[in-house]
N, C-alpha and C positions, 0 to 999 in steps of 0.2 A: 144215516139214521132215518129212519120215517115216522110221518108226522100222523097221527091218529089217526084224521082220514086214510091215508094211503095202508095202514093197518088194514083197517075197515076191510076196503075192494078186494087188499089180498086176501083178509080172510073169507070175504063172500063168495068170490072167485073160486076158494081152496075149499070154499064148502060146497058150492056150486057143483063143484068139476066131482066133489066126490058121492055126491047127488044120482052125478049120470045126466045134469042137464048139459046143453054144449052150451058154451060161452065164449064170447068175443072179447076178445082182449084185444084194445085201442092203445097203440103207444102215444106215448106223448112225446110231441116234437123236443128235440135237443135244439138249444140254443145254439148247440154249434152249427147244424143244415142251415139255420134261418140266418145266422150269420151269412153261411157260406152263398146263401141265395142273393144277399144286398150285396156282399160283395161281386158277384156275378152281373148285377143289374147295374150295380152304377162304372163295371168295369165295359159294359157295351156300353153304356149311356156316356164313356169315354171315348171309346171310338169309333163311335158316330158323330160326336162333335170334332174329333180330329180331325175325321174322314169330311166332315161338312166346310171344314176351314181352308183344309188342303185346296178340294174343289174350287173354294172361293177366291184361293190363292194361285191357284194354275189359269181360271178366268180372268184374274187381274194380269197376270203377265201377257198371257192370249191379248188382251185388249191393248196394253202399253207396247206390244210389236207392232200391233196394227197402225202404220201412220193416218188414218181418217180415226180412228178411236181416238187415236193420240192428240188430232187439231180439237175435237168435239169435245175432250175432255178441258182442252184447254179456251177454247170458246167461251163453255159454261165458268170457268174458273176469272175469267176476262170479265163477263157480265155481270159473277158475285162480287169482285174487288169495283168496277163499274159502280155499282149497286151502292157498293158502301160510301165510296166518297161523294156519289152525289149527293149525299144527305149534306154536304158539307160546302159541295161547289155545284155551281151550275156547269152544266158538261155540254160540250156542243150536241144538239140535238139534228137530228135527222142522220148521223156517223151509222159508220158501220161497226162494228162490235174494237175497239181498242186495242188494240197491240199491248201486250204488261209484259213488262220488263222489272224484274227484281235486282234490288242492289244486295249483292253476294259480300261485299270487300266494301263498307262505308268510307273507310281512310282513303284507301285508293282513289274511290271514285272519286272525293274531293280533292286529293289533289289533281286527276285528272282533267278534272271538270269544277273548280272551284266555284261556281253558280250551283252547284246540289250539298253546298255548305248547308249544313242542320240535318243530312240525310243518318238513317241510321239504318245497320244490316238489318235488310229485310224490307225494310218500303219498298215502294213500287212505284213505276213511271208511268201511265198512261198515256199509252200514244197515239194520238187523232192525227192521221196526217193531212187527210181531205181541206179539215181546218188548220192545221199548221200550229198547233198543240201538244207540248207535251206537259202534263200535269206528275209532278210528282206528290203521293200520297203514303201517310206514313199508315197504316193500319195496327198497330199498334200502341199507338197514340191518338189516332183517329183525326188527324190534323193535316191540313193541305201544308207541306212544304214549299212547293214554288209550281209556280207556272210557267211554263218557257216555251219560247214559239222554236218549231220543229225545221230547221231546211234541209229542204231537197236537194239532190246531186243526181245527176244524169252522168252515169261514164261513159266515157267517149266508145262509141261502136254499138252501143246497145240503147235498145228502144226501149228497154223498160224502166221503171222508175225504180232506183236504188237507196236506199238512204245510208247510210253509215254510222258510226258509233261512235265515240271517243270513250266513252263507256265498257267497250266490250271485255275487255277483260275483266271487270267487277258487277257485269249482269248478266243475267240467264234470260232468254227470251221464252216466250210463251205465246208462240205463233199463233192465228186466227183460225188458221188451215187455209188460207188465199195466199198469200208469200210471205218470204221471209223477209222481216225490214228492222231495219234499228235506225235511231234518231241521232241526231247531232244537235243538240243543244249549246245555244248560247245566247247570253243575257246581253250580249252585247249587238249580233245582230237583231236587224228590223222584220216584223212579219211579212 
């Protein structure tokens, strides 16, 4: 049905045409095209952000093969847990960026290592060895757990300095990019 005006144009139109004047007849958009255009728009405006994720997604893996991506990334990740506990502890100053070690398995580790008593999954050990430090820090609680001095072990034939773990099967290491070391903690020996 049409509405008065729409009357109207047909009939000026119909009188128009039979006039002899030419006349332009404008249609008026259906709301189904203008539909069909936002859905056109916001269906690119979807894969383009697929297509932007993906990329960001194939770059991150590009970088996690990369083992110097893989130290720097962990470096920077060393310096932000660094970062936090010294708010809490005084850290040996003049080190070089920390060795962190996460505790994967808390039960384990305590039975392993009965001195990381209070630890819970997911703290972290910072490991200074220059100084003969290892600080355990919980960032989830934001609380220094324990401090424990770090020894060295030399194995026989080799010149480099090694350390060892009692740990290792309940923590992930998160090398510097310089070597790979883990700590031996014990509350019992002396620094």
């Amino acid at each position: 049905m049409m509405s008065p005006k729409e009357k109207e144009a047909y009939s000026d139109s119909v009188q128009a045409t039979m006039e002899g004047t030419p006349i332009t007849i404008t249609k008026k958009r259906k709301p189904r095209r203008l539909l069909s255009n936002l859905l056109t728009v916001i269906l690119l405006l979807a894969v383009v952000a697929l297509g932007y994720g993906y990329y960001q997604k194939q770059n991150e893996l590009k970088m996690l093969k990369d083992p110097a991506a893989q130290a720097e990334v962990a470096r920077k990740d060393a310096i932000a847990v660094a970062a936090q506990a010294s708010s809490i502890v005084l850290l040996p100053e003049g080190e070089e960026v920390p060795e962190v070690l996460t505790i994967n398995d808390a039960e384990l580790a305590i039975k392993e290592q009965p001195n990381l008593a209070g630890v819970v999954t997911g703290d972290k050990i910072l490991l200074y060895v220059t100084s003969g430090k290892a600080i355990v820090y919980s960032p989830s609680r934001n609380k220094i757990v324990n401090i424990l001095p770090v020894v060295l072990q030399r194995p026989q034939g080799q010149g480099t300095t090694n350390t060892q773990t009692n740990t290792s099967a309940n923590t992930q290491s998160s090398s510097n990019g310089t070597t790979s070391r883990s700590a031996n903690t014990s509350a019992n020996d002396e620094e």
